[in-house]
VMD Tcl script that draws the C-alpha trace (Angstrom):
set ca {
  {187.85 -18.88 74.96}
  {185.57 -20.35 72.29}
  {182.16 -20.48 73.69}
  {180.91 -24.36 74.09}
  {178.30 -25.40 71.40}
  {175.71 -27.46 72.52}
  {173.57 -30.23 69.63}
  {169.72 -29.46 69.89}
  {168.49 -32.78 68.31}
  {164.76 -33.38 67.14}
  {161.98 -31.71 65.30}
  {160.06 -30.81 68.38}
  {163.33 -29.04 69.94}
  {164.39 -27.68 67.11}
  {160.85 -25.65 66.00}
  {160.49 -24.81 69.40}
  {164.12 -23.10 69.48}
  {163.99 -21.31 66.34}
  {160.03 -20.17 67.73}
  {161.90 -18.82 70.73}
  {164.89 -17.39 69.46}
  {165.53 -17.92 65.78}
  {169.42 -15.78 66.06}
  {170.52 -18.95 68.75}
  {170.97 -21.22 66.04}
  {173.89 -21.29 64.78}
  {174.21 -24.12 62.52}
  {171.47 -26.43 61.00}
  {171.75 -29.48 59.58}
  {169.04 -32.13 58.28}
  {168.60 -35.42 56.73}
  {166.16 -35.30 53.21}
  {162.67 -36.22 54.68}
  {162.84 -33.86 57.25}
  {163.96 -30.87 54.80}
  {160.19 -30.64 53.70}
  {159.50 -29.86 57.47}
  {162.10 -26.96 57.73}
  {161.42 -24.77 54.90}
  {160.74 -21.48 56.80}
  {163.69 -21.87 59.02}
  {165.86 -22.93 56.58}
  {164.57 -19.67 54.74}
  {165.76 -17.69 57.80}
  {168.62 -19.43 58.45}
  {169.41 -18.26 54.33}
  {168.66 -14.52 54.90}
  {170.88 -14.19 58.03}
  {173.87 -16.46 55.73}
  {173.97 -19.21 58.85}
  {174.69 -22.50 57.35}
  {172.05 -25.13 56.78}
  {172.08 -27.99 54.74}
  {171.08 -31.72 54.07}
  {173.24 -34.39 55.38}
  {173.28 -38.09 55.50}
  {172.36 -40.28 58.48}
  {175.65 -40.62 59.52}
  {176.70 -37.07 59.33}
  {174.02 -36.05 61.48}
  {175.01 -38.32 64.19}
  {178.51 -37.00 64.10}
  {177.34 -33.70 64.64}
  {174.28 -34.52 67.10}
  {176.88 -37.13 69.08}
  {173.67 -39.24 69.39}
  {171.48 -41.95 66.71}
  {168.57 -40.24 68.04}
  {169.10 -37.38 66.54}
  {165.32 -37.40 64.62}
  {166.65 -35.96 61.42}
  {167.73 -32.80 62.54}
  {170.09 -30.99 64.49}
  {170.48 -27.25 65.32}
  {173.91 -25.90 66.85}
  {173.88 -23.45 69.43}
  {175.57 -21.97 71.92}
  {175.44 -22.77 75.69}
  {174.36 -19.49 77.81}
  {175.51 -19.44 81.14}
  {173.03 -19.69 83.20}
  {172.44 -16.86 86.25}
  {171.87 -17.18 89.74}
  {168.39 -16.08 91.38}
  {169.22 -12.48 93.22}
  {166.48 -11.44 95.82}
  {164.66 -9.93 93.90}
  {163.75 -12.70 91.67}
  {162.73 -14.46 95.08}
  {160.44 -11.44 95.33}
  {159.10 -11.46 92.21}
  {158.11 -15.26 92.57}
  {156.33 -14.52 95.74}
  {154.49 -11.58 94.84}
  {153.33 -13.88 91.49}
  {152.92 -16.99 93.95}
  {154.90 -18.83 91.57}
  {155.74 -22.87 91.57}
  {159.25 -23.26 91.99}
  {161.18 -26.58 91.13}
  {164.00 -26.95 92.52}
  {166.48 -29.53 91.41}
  {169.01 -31.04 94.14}
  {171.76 -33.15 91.76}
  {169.65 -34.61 89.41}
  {172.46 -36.94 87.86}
  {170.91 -38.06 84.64}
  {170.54 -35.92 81.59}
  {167.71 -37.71 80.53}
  {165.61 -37.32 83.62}
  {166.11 -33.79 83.61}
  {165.03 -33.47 80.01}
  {161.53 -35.30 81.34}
  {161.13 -32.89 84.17}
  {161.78 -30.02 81.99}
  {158.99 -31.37 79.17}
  {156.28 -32.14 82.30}
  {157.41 -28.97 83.90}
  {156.84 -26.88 80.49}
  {153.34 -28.92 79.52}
  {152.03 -28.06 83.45}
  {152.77 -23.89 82.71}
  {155.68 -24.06 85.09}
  {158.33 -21.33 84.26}
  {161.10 -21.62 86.60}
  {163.39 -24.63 87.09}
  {166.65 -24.10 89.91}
  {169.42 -26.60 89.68}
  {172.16 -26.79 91.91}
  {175.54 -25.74 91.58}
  {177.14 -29.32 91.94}
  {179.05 -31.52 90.07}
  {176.82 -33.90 90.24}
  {173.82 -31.59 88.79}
  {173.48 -32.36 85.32}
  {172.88 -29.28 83.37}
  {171.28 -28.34 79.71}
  {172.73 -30.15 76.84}
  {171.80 -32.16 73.61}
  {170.46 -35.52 75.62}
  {168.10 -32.66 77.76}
  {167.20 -30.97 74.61}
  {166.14 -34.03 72.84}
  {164.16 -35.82 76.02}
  {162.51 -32.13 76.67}
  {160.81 -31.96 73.11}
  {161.29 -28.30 73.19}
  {160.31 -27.42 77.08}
  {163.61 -26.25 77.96}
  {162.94 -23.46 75.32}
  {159.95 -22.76 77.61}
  {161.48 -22.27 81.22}
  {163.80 -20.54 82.98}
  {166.57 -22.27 83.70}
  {168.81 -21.02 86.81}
  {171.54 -22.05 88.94}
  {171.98 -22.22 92.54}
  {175.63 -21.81 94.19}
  {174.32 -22.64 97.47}
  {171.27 -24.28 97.88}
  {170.97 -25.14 101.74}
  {171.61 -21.67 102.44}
  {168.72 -20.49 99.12}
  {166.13 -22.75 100.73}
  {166.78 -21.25 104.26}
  {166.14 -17.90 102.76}
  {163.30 -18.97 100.42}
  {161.20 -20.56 103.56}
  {160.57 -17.13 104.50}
  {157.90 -17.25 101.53}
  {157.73 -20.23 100.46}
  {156.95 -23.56 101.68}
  {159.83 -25.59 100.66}
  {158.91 -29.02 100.55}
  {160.99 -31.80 99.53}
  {160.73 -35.07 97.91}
  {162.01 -37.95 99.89}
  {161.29 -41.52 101.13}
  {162.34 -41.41 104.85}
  {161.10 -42.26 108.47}
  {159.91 -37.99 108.69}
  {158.19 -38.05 105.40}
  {154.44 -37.80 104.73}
  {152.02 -38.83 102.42}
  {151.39 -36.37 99.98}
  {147.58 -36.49 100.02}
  {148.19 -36.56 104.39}
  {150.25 -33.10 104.23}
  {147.83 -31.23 101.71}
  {145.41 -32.15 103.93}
  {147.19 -30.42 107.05}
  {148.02 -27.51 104.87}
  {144.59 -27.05 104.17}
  {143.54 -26.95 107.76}
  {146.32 -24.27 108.34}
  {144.90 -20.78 109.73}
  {146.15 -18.05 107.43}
  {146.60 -17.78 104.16}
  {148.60 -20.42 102.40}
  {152.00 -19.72 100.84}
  {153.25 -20.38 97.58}
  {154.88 -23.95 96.99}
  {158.34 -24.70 96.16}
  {159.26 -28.54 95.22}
  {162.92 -29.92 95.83}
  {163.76 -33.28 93.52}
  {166.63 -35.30 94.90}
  {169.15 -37.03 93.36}
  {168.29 -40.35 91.63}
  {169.95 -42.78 93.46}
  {171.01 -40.69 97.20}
  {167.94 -38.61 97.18}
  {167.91 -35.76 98.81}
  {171.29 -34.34 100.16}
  {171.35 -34.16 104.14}
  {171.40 -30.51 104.13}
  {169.02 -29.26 101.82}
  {166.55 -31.80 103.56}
  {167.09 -29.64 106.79}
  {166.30 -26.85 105.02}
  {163.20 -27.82 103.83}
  {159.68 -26.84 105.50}
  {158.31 -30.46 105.26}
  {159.07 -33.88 103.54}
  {156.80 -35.61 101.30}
  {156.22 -38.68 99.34}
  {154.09 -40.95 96.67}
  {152.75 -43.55 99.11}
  {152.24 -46.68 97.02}
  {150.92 -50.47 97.25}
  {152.95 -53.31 98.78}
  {156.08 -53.60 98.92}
  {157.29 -54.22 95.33}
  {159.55 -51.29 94.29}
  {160.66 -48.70 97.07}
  {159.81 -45.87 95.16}
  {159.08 -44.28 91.52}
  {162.07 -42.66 88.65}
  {162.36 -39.35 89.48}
  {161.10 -37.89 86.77}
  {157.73 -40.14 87.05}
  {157.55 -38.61 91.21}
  {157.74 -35.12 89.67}
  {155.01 -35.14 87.04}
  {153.07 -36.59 89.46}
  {154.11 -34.02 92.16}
  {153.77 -30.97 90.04}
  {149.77 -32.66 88.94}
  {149.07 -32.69 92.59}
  {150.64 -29.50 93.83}
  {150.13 -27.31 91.22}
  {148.17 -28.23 87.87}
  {145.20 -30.18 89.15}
  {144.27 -27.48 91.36}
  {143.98 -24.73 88.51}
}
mol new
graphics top color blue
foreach p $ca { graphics top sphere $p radius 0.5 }
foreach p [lrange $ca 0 end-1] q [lrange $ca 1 end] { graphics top cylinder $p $q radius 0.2 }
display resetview
């Protein structure tokens, strides 16, 4: 079977792909003002005979399957992505690192924002469920991500109850959710903080945009937390907006 190619669209995404792994680009095409921008890849992309050249506007949003393509788009191939195995969950602990965990994210375009905050705050792993619903890596991620998908390690998650079960051994697993058990994310730091023992590392779970979390991986989790906000004007923020704010409180602003 032919592998599936995946359109990286953008300047940002494109540099940062070629920075990471110049042989995953396949194919490379550009419109004129952005050819002045892509003169050492293109110089690459010559010396390994890949194919590169300047198209028009409309060419490049054939190929890209998007208007926004920013004048370029690189061709790649999709990589399957692997499943954590324990001792990647030991590895994480013993480095105390953030996890985000991502429970059917729907919306391609809210994942590429997580990714990009994710990648900007120095996180390096990003789980996503094994669910239809999940969406995964592809050109409208790539684009919205501005390169930070290049910069995290993307994994997926067959059964993700079960993962956070396991994972609460070492972590606490704390999920994002609006309900009558969650707290105030300010009012649970607080309690943590007051916690005899040494603290463990923090794992974040993002639920889908519209259902939230799923009823099962809420179980699962240690605690439930949310964004408390003013009045009653909007029940609660985009997804992507909670996480960059979660990942600022948890993780970044306390570097």
């Amino acid at each position: 079977m032919k592998p599936k190619e995946i359109p990286v669209c953008g300047l940002a995404a494109v540099q940062a792909l070629f920075a990471r792994d110049p042989a995953a680009i396949k194919r490379l095409y550009f419109d004129y003002p952005t050819s002045r921008k892509l003169a050492k890849l293109s110089s690459h992309l010559a010396k390994t005979k890949r194919i590169y050249r300047v198209v028009t506007p409309s060419e490049l949003e054939k190929v890209g399957g998007t208007v926004h393509h920013g004048g370029v788009v690189a061709v790649i191939e999709a990589q399957p992505l692997l499943s954590p195995a324990p001792g990647d969950v030991a590895r994480w602990t013993a480095n105390r690192a953030p996890l985000l965990i991502l429970d059917r994210i729907g919306n391609a375009h809210n994942l590429g924002a997580i990714a990009r905050t994710a990648a900007f705050f120095g996180i390096e792993d990003l789980l996503l469920r094994d669910h239809p619903q999940q969406a995964l890596p592809g050109e409208a991620a790539y684009r919205v991500a501005e390169g930070g998908l290049e910069h995290l390690h993307v994994w997926s998650v067959p059964e993700l109850p079960e993962f956070c079960l396991q994972l609460r051994k070492t972590y606490d697993v704390i999920g994002a959710a609006v309900g009558p058990t969650s707290r105030p994310l300010g009012e649970w730091q607080a309690s943590r903080g007051r916690a005899h023992g040494p603290a463990k590392p923090i794992a974040l779970v993002l639920g889908n945009e519209e259902q939230g979390l799923s009823p099962e991986v809420a179980q699962a989790c240690t605690a439930q937390i949310l964004i408390p906000g003013k009045g009653n004007r909007v029940e609660s923020l985009n997804v992507s907006v909670a996480a960059a704010v979660f990942m600022w409180e948890l993780w970044a602003r306390l570097k």
